[in-house]
C-alpha positions as CSV (number, residue, x, y, z in Angstrom):
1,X,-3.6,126.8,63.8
2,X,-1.2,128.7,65.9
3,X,2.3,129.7,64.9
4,X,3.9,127.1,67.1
5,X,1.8,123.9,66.8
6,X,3.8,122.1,64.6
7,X,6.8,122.6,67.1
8,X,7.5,120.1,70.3
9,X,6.9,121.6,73.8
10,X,11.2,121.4,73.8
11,X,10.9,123.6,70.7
12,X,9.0,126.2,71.8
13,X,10.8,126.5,75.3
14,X,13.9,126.7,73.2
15,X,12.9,129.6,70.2
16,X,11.3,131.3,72.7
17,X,14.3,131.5,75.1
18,X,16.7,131.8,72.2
19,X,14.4,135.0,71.0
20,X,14.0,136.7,74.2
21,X,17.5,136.0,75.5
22,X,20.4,136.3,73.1
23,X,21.9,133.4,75.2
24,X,25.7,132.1,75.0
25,X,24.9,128.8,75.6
26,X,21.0,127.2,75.9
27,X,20.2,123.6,76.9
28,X,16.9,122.2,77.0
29,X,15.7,118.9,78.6
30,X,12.7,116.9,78.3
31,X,12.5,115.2,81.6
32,X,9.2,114.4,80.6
33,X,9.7,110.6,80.8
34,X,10.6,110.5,84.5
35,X,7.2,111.4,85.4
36,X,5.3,109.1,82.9
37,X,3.1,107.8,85.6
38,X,1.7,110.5,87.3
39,X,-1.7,112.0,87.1
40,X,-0.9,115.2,86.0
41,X,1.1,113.7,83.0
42,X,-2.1,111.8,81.8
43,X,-4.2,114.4,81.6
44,X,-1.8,117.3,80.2
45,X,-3.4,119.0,77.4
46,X,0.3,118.3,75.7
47,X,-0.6,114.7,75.3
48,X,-3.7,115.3,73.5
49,X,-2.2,117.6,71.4
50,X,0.6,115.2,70.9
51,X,3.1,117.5,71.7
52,X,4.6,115.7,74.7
53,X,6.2,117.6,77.3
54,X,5.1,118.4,80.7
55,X,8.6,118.4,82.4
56,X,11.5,120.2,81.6
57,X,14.9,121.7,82.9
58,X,16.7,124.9,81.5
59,X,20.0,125.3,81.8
60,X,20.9,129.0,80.4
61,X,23.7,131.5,80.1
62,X,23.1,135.1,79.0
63,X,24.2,138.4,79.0
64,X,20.5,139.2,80.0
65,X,21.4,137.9,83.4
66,X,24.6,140.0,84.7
67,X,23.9,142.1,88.0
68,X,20.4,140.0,88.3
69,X,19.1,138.4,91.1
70,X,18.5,134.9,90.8
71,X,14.5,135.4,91.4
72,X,14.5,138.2,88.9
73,X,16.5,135.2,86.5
74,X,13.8,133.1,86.8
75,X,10.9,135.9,86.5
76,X,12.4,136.7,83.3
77,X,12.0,132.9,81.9
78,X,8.9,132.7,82.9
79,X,7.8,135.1,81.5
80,X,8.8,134.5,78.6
81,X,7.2,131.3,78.7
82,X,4.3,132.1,80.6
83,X,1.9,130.5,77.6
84,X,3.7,127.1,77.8
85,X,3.4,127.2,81.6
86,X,-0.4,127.9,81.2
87,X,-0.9,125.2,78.5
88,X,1.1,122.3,79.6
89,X,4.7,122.7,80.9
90,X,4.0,121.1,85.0
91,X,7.8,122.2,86.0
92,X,10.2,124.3,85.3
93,X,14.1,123.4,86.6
94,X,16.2,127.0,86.0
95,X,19.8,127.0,86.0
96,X,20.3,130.7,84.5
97,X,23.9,132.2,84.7
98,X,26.0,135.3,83.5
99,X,28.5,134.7,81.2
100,X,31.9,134.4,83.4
101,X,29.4,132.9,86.0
């Protein structure tokens, strides 16, 4: 059993966010629901793990960020969640800011 399976999707975006940025402030949504219907969402390996989430929007502010680009922003996030977006994350909204921003 890995180290995160007891954990929702939303929980493991958020520890591994909250370990890899030091952030101010860290919101995230499971938007999941809004896209109940479609294909994708059916056959997500999240739903047979029970997990849930397949959509999701990330609304950050750290210190990690100041004098970054916003493409180099959102490099950073997913790389830091490059195993959920390979196991069952569909989309990723990023609203990543500087402190001050």
């Amino acid at each position: 059993m890995s180290e995160h399976a007891e954990l929702t999707m939303a929980q493991r975006i958020q520890t591994k966010l909250q370990a890899g940025l030091a952030p101010t402030m860290l919101e995230v949504i499971d938007e999941s629901h809004k896209h109940a219907g479609h294909a994708h969402a059916a056959m997500s390996p999240g739903r047979a793990h029970g997990d849930g989430g397949t959509h999701f929007q990330v609304k950050v502010i750290s210190p990690a960020f100041a004098g970054k680009s916003r493409v180099d922003r959102h490099r950073t996030i997913n790389s830091l969640l490059s195993a959920e977006l390979a196991d069952t994350v569909h989309a990723l909204s990023i609203d990543a800011k500087a402190p001050g921003e």
